[in-house]
C-alpha positions as CSV (number, residue, x, y, z in Angstrom):
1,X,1.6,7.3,-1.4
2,X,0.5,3.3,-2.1
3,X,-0.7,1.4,1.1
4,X,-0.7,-2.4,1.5
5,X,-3.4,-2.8,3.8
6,X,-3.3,-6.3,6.0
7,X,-4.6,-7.7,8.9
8,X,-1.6,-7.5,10.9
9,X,0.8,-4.7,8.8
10,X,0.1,-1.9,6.5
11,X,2.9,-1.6,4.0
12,X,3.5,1.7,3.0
13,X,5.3,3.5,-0.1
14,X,6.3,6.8,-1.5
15,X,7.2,8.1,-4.9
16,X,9.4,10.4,-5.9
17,X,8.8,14.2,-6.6
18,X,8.4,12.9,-10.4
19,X,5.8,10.5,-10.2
20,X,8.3,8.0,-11.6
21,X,9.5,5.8,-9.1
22,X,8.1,4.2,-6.0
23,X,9.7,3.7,-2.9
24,X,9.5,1.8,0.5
25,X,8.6,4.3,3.6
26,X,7.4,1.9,6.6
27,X,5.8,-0.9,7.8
28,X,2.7,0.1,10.6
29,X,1.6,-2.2,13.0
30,X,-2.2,-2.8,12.5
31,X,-3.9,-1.6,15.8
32,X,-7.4,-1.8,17.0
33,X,-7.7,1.5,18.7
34,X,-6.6,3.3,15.4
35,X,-2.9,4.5,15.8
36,X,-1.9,2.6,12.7
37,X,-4.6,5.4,11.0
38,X,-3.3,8.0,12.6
39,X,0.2,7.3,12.2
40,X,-0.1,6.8,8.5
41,X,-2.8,10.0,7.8
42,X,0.7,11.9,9.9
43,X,3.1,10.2,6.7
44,X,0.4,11.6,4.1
45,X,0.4,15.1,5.7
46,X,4.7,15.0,6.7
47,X,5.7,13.7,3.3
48,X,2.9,16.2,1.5
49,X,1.1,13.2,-0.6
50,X,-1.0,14.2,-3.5
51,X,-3.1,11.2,-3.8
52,X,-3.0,7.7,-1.6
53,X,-3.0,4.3,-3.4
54,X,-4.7,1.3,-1.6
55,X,-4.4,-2.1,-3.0
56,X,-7.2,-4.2,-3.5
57,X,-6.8,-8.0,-2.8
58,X,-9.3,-9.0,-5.3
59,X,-9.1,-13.0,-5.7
60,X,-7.5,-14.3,-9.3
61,X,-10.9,-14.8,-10.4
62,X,-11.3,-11.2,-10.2
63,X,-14.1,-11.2,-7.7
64,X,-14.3,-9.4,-4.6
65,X,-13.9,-10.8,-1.0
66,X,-13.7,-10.0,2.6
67,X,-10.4,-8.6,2.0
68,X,-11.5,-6.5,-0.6
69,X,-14.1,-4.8,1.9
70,X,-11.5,-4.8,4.8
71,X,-9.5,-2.3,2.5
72,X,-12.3,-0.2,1.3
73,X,-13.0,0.0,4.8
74,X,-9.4,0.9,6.1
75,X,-9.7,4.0,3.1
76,X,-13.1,4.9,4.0
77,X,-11.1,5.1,7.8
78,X,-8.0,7.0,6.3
79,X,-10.2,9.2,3.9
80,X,-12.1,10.7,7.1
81,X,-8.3,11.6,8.7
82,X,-7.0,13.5,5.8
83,X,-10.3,15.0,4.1
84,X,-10.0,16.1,0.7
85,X,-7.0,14.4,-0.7
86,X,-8.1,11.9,-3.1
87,X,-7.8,8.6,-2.1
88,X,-7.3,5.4,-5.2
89,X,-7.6,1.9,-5.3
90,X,-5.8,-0.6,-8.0
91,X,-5.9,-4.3,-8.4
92,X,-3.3,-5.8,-6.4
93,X,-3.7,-9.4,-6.9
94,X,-0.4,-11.1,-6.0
95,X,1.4,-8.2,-4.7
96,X,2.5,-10.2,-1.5
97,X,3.5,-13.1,-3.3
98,X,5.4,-11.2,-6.1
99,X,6.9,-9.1,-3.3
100,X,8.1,-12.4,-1.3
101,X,9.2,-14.0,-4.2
102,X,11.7,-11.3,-5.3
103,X,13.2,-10.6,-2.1
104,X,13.7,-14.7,-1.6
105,X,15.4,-14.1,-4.7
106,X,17.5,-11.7,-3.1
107,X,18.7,-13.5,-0.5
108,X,16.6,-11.9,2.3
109,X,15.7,-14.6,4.7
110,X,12.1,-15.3,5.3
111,X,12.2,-14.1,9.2
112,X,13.3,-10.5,8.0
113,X,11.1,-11.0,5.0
114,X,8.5,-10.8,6.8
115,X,9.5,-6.9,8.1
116,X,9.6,-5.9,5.2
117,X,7.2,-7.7,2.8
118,X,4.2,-5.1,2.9
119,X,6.4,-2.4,2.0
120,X,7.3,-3.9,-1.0
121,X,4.0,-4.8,-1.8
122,X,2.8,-1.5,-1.3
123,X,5.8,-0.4,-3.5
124,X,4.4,-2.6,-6.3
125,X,0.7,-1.1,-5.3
126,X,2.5,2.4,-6.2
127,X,4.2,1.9,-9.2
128,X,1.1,0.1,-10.6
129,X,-0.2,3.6,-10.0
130,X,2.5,5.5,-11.7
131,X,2.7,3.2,-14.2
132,X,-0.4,3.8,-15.3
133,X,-0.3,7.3,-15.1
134,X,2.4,7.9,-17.6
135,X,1.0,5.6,-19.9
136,X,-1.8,7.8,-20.1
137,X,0.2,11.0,-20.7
């Protein structure tokens, strides 16, 4: 499962059975009480994930910022909902953007864009994931 986590939305994606292809699942509302957690530690346990996926926001220097720690934070938070299951980060420098850019592209206006936006960053997250993971094979 790949999680774009932001200040406001966490994007979330799922691949298939296969490992080969990433998809969008939802878009959670960040929430300061914790529901967003719990809500997305219910998606990992209803859609049996092997493995979660969180995005780091590094700068395009490469360094580490605020962000950074706010999503290591967010899977330190998830990690103590679901125990065991291991949890990943990748580099996701210019998810968002990428992800904005291409549905601009396709014709999705930038009200409804932003719906949807985390998902496909989070998609993008993913498939950097899977990516990698059949390159290795």
């Amino acid at each position: 499962m790949g999680v774009d986590v932001g200040t406001v939305r966490v994007g979330v994606a799922i691949s298939d059975p296969h490992g080969i292809l990433a998809t969008p699942v939802t878009t959670l509302q960040r929430d300061s009480a914790g529901r967003d957690l719990d809500e997305l530690a219910a998606l990992v346990a209803e859609r049996a994930a092997v493995e979660v996926v969180v995005g780091l926001p590094r700068t395009l220097q490469g360094t580490e910022g605020q962000a950074v720690t706010a999503a290591r934070d967010y899977a330190a938070a998830l990690t103590r909902r679901i125990g065991a299951l291991p949890v990943v980060f990748v580099d996701e420098r210019m998810t968002s953007v990428t992800a904005n850019r291409v549905l601009a592209e396709r014709g999705v206006n930038s009200r409804n864009r932003r719906q949807i936006v985390d998902q496909a960053a989070a998609v993008a997250i993913l498939q950097t994931r899977l990516d990698a993971l059949a390159a290795d094979r």
